[in-house]
C-alpha positions in Angstrom: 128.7 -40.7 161.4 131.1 -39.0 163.6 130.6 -35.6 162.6 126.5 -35.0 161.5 126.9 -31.6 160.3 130.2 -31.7 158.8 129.1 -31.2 155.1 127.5 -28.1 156.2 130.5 -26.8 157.7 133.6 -27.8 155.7 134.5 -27.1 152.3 135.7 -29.5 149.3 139.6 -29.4 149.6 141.3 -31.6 147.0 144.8 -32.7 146.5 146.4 -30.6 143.6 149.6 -31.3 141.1 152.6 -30.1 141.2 153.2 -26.7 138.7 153.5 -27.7 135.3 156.3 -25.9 134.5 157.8 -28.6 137.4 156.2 -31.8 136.9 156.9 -32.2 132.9 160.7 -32.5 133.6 160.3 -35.7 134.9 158.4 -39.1 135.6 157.6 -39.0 139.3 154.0 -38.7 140.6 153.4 -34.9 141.2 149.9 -35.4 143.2 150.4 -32.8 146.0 148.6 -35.4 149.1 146.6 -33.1 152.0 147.8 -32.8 155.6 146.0 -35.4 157.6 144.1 -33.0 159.5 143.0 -31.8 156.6 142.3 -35.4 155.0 140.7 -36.0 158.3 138.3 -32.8 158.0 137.5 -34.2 154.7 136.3 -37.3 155.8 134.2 -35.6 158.1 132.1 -34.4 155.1 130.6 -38.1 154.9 126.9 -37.6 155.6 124.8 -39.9 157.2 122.6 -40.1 153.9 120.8 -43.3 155.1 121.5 -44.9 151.6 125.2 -44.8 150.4 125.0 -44.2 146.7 128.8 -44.8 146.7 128.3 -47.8 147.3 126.1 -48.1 144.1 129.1 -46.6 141.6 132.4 -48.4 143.2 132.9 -52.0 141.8 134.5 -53.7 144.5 132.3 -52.7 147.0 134.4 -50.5 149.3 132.6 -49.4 152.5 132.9 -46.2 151.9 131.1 -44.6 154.3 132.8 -46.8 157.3 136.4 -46.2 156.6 135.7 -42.0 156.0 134.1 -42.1 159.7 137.7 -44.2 161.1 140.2 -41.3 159.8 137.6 -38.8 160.7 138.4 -40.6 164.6 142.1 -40.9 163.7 141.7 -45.1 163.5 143.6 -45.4 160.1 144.7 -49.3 161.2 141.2 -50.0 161.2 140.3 -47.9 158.3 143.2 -49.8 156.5 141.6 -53.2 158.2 138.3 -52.4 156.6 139.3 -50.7 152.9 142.0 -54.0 152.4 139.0 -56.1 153.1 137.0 -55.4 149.7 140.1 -53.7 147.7 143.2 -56.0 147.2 145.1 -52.2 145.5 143.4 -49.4 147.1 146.8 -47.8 146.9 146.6 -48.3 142.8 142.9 -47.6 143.1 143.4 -44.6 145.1 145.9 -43.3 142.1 144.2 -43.7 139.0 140.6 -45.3 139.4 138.4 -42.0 137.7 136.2 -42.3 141.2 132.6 -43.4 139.9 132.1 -43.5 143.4 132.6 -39.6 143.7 129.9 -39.3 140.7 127.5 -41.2 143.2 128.3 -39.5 146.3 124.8 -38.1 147.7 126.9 -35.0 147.7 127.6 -34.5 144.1 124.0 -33.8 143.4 125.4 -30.0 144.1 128.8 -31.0 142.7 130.7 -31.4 146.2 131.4 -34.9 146.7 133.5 -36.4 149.6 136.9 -36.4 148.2 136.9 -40.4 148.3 139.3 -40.9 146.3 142.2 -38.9 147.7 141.1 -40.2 151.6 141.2 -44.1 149.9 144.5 -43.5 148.8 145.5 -41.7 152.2 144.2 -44.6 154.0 146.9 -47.3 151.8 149.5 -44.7 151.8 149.8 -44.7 155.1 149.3 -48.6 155.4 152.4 -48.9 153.5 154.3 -46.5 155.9 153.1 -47.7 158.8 154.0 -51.5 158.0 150.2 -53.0 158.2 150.3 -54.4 154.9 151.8 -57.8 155.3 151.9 -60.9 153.6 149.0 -63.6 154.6 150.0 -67.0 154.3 147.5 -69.4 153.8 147.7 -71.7 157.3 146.6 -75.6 155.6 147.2 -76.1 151.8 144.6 -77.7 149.9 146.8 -79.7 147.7 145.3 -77.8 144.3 147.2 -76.7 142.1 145.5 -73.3 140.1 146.9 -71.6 136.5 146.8 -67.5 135.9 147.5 -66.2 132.4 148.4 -62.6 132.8 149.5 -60.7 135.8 147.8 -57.7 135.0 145.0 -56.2 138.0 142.8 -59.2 137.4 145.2 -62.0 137.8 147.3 -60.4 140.8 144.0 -59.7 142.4 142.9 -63.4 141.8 145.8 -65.1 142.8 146.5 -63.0 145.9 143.1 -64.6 147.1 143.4 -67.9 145.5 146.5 -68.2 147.1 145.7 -67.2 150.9 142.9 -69.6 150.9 145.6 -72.2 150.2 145.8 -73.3 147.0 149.0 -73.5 145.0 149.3 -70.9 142.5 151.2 -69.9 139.4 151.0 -67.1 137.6 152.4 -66.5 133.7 153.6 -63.4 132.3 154.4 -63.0 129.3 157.0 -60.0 129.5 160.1 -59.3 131.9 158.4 -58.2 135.3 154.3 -58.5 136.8 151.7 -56.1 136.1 150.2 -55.7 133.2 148.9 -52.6 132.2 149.9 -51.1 136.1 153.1 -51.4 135.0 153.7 -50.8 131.3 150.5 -49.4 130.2 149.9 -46.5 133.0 152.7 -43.8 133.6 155.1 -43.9 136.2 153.8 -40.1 136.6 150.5 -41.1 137.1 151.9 -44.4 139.6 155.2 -45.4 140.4 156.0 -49.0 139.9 157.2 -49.1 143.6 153.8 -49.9 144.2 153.4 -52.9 141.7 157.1 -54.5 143.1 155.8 -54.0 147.4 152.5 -56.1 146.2 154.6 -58.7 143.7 157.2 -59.0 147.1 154.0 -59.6 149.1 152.3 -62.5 147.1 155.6 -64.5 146.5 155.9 -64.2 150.4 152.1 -65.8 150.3 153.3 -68.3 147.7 152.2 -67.3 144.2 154.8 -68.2 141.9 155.3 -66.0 139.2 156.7 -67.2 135.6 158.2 -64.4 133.6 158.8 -64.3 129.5 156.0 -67.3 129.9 153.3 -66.4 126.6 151.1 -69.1 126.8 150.0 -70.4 123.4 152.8 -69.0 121.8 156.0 -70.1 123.5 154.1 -72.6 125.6 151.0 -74.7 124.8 148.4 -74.1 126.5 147.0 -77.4 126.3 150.0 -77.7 129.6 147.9 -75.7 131.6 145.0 -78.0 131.6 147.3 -81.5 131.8 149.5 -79.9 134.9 147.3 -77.8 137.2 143.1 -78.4 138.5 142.0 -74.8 137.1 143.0 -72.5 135.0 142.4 -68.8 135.2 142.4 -66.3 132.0 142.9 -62.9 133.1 145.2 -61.4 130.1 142.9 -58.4 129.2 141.9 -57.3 125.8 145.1 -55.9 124.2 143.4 -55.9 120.6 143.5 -52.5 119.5 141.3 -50.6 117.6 143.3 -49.6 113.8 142.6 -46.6 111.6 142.7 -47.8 108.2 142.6 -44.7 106.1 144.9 -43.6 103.1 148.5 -43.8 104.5 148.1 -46.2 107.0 151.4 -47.8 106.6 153.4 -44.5 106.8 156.0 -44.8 109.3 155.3 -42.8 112.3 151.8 -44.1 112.9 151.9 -46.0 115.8 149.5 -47.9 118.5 149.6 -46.2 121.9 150.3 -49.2 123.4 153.3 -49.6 121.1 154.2 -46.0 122.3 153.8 -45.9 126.6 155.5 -49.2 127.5 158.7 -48.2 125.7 158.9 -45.3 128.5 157.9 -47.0 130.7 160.8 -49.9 130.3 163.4 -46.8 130.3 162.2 -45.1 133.4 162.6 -48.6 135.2 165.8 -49.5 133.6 164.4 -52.6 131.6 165.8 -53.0 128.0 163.4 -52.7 124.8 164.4 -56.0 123.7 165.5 -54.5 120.3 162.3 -52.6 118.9 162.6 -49.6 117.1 162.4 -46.9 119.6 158.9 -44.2 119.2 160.3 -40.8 120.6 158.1 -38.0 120.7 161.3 -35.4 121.3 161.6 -32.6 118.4 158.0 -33.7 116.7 154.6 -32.5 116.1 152.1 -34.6 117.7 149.0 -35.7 117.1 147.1 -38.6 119.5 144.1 -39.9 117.8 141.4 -40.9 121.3 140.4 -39.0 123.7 140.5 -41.0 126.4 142.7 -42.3 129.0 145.1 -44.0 126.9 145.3 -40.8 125.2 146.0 -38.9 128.0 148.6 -40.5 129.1 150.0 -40.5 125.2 150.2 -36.8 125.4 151.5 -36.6 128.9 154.5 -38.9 127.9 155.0 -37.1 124.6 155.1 -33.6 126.3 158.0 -35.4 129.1 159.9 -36.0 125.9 159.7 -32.6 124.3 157.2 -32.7 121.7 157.3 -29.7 119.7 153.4 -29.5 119.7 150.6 -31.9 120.7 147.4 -32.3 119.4 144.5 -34.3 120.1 142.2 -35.3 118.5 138.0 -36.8 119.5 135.9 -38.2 117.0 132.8 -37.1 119.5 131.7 -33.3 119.6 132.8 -32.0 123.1 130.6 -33.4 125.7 129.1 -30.4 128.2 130.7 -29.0 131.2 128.4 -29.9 133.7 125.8 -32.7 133.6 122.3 -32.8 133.9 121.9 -34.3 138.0 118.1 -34.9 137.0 118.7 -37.4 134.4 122.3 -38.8 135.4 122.9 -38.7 139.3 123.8 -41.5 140.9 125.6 -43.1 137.3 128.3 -41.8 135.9 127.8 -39.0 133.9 128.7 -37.5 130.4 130.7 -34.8 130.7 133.5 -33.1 129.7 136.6 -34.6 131.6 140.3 -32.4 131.6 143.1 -34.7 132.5 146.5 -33.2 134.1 148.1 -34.3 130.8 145.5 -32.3 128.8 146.2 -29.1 131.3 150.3 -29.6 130.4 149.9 -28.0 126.7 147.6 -30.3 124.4 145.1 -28.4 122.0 142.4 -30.8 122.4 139.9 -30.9 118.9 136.5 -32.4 119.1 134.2 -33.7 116.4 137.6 -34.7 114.2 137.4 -37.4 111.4 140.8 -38.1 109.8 140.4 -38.7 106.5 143.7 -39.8 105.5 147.8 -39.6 106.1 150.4 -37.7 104.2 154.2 -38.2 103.8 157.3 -37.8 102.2 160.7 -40.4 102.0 157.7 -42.7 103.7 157.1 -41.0 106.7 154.2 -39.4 108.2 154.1 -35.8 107.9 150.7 -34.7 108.1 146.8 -35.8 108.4 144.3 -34.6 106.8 140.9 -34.1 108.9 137.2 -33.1 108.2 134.9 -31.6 110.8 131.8 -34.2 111.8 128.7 -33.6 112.6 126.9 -34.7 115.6 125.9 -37.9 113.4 130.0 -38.3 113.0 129.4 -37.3 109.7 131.6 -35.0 107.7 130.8 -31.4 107.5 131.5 -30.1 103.8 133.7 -27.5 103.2 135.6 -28.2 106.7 138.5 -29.6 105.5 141.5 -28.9 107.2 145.7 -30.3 107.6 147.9 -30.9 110.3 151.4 -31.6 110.4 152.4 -34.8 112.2 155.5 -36.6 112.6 154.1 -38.4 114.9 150.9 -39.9 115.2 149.4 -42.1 118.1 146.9 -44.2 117.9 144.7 -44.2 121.4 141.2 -45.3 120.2 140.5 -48.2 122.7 140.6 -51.7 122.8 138.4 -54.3 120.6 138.8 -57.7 122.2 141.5 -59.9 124.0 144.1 -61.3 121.0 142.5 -64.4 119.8 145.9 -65.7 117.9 147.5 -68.5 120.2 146.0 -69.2 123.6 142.3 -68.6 122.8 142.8 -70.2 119.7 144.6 -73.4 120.4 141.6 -74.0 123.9 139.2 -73.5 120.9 137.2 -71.2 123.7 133.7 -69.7 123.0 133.7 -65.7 122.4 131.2 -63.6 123.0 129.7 -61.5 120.0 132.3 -58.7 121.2 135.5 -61.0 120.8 135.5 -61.4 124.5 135.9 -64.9 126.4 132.6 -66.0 127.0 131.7 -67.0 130.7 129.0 -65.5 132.9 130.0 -63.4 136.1 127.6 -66.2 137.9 130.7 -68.6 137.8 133.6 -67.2 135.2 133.8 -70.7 133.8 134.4 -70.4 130.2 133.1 -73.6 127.4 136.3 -75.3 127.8 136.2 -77.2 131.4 137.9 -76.0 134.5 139.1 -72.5 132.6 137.6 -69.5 134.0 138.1 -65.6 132.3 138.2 -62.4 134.5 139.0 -58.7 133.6 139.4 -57.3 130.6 139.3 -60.7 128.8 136.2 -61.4 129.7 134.2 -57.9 129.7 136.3 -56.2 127.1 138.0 -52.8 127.9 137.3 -51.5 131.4 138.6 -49.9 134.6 141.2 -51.2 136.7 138.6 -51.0 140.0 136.7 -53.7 137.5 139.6 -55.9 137.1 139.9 -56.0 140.6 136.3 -57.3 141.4 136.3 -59.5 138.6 139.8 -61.2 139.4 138.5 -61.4 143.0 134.7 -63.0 142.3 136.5 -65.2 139.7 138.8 -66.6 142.6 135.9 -67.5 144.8 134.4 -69.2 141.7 137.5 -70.9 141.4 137.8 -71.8 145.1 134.0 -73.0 145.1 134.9 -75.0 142.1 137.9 -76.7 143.7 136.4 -77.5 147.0 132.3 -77.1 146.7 132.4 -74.1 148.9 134.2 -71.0 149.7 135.0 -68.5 152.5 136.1 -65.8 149.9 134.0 -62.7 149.3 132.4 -61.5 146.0 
């Protein structure tokens, strides 16, 4: 590394947010990015540890250590050069990926990690600016022809690569505009869709043609897919969410999250609602049921609309502060996690069962709860109330929707729900249809969508043509 000592003799800086008081007034990132000197001196913190353990938690296999010594030198081409070789989004990667490679830097074992994240997202930021991030035609076509279901991370990752090794390639959506969850699941407060339309301009100029209002076993059969093209590609992620059927269930108010953030999301970008009732959080007591992402950015949106209160609720007791390095360093660890939603005005509750919904007129007006023991048992005697007009439901995903496309190809599932198909080859039971992403593991991180949409396109490619130049 360029600078040996430079964990000894620099500090952790992070990027920080924008006040509160500021950022809740409106939709726009509010991430605060460092100077580049400073991202620079960060960078400089990479120590030659002789075994990157980074490398161990980051799914796409980002050479971590390589690009943090080029900005250290001031070479962010080739640091761009290097990071766009193994990441097809660093910029979306670099904005909400939760950094397992942070949790395996060798410098977290005294909980000071290189600031990875915020230096990967410098690096693309700056790509972008700078105009290095260009479309790459494919120079000879192969003449085949290749089928993606769902432009979520997954698909736009496998047919950017599909498509610059030559093959002709189509990609389906099902709603209005590309994306998937990057563009109406996530927050345009956590990422602008700016960044979705640049890399949706850049494929089309590569040659992936996109089909929008396309849902594939529903408006079209899917049995077309296999007549018209040589492979078919699955990538339309798990969307199956878990329910909470408890008394009151069908009380209006109670909503899926997923029901909830893409309605906001289709308002801040201008794009009709296509006639659904609208969820509005303004005016109303709210409680999120989930305490993860999902339900982060639940109560961020709901606090942008002016929720009178928001509450949130975790089945799980609250997990500790700080880990144990001993038993969990390099992996990720179990510990308690504070979003910037969570720091804009939730009261988070942990170990919370709901037991049941109360109403009036047919609306939701309050829940009643129980503590839980560490068994997720109820406590006696803790009963308790809350009012809610508005309840969200953010308890994860169970499996990709099996009604329709899955269905009618009559594919094998896994004992999860999931397509079944081995990360050896992504081929599914039906011939010449491969699953990536969230279809095929279940409910995961974007960085995961991203390797498996890239490994399933060199699966794809070594399928076609009985060998591949594309990476796993």
């Amino acid at each position: 590394m360029g600078k040996i000592t430079g964990f000894l003799e620099i500090d952790r800086e992070d990027r920080d947010y924008a006040p509160v008081e500021e950022r809740i007034k409106h939709y726009r990132e509010f991430v605060l990015p460092l100077p580049e000197g400073e991202t620079r001196q960060q960078a400089a913190r990479c120590m030659d540890c002789g075994i990157p353990y980074c490398h161990n938690g980051c799914p796409v296999n980002n050479q971590i250590p390589d690009w943090n010594d080029l900005v250290y030198r001031g070479n962010w081409e080739e640091a761009a050069r290097n990071l766009l070789s193994t990441n097809n989004f660093p910029e979306v990667t670099g904005r909400v990926c939760p950094a397992p490679c942070e949790a395996s830097c060798t410098l977290n074992i005294d909980d000071n990690p290189v600031t990875i994240k915020t230096i990967e997202c410098a690096i693309a930021d700056k790509a972008i600016e700078s105009g290095w991030i260009k479309p790459e035609p494919a120079q000879h076509k192969t003449g085949k022809k290749v089928a993606i279901v769902g432009s979520g991370p997954a698909g736009l990752a496998c047919a950017q690569q599909l498509a610059r090794v030559g093959h002709e390639v189509h990609v389906f959506e099902k709603w209005a505009k590309a994306g998937g969850l990057l563009r109406y699941g996530i927050p345009d407060f956590k990422m602008e869709k700016g960044i979705v339309d640049m890399r949706v301009q850049q494929m089309e100029a590569e040659g992936v043609v996109f089909h929008y209002g396309v849902h594939v076993g529903v408006t079209m059969p899917a049995d077309a897919l296999l007549r018209d093209y040589d492979a078919v590609a699955l990538t339309g992620g798990a969307e199956h969410p878990r329910d909470l059927p408890i008394p009151g269930r069908e009380l209006d108010g109670i909503h899926f999250a997923m029901d909830f953030l893409p309605q906001q999301n289709r308002r801040v970008s201008g794009e009709p609602l296509g006639g659904v009732k609208e969820i509005l959080a303004g005016g109303k007591h709210v409680v999120v049921i989930g305490g993860g992402d999902t339900g982060s950015d639940c109560i961020g949106t709901s606090i942008r609309q002016g929720a009178l209160s928001v509450t949130n609720f975790e089945i799980m007791p609250m997990p500790p502060q700080r880990e144990n390095k001993a038993l969990t360093w390099p992996d990720w660890p179990y510990k308690l996690r504070t979003s910037s939603s969570h720091e804009e005005g939730a009261q988070r509750e942990f170990s919370v069962l709901t037991q049941g919904f109360e109403g009036e007129n047919g609306k939701v007006t309050a829940i009643r709860c129980v503590r839980a023991d560490d068994k997720i048992k109820p406590i006696p005697g803790t009963e308790f109330t809350v009012n809610a007009d508005l309840v969200l439901l953010a308890m994860g995903f169970v499996h990709p929707v099996k009604e329709g496309m899955l269905a009618s190809l009559g594919l094998a599932l896994d004992p999860r729900g999931n397509a079944k198909a081995s990360t050896d080859d992504y081929r599914t039971s039906v011939d010449k249809v491969f699953a990536a992403g969230d279809m095929r593991r279940g409910q995961s991180l974007v960085v995961w969508a991203i390797r498996e949409g890239r490994q399933c396109a060199q699966a794809i490619d070594t399928y076609l043509m009985g060998t591949s130049t594309l990476p796993r």
